[in-house]
N, C-alpha and C positions, 0 to 999 in steps of 0.2 A: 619425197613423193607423198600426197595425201593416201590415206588408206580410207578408203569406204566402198559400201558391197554394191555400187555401180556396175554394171558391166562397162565394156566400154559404147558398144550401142547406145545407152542408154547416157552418157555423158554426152556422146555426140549427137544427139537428139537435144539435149538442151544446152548447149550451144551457137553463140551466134555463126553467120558463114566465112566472116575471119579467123573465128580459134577454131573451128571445123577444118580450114583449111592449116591453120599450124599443126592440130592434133595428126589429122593426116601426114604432117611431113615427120614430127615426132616419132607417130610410131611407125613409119616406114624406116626410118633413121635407126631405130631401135631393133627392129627387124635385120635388117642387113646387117650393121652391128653384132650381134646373137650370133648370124652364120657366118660372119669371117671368123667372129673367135673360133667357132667351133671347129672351122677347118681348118684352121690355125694349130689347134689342141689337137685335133687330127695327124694334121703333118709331123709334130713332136715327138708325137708317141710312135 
């Protein structure tokens, strides 16, 4: 993962509307991801 002090608004603004629409699947990917684990770590415990 690159590190720079982007937000991510500001990636997706410069952006064309193909990696707009990958970044969108990425971090919805990302996203869902995050809350199974955690409800997963949930269940466990």
């Amino acid at each position: 993962m690159i590190q720079a002090n982007l937000s991510l608004k500001e990636i997706y603004d410069l952006l064309c509307s193909k990696c707009r629409a990958k970044l969108v699947k990425l971090v919805a990917g990302r996203v869902t991801e995050a809350q199974i684990r955690k409800e997963l770590e949930g269940k466990k415990k």
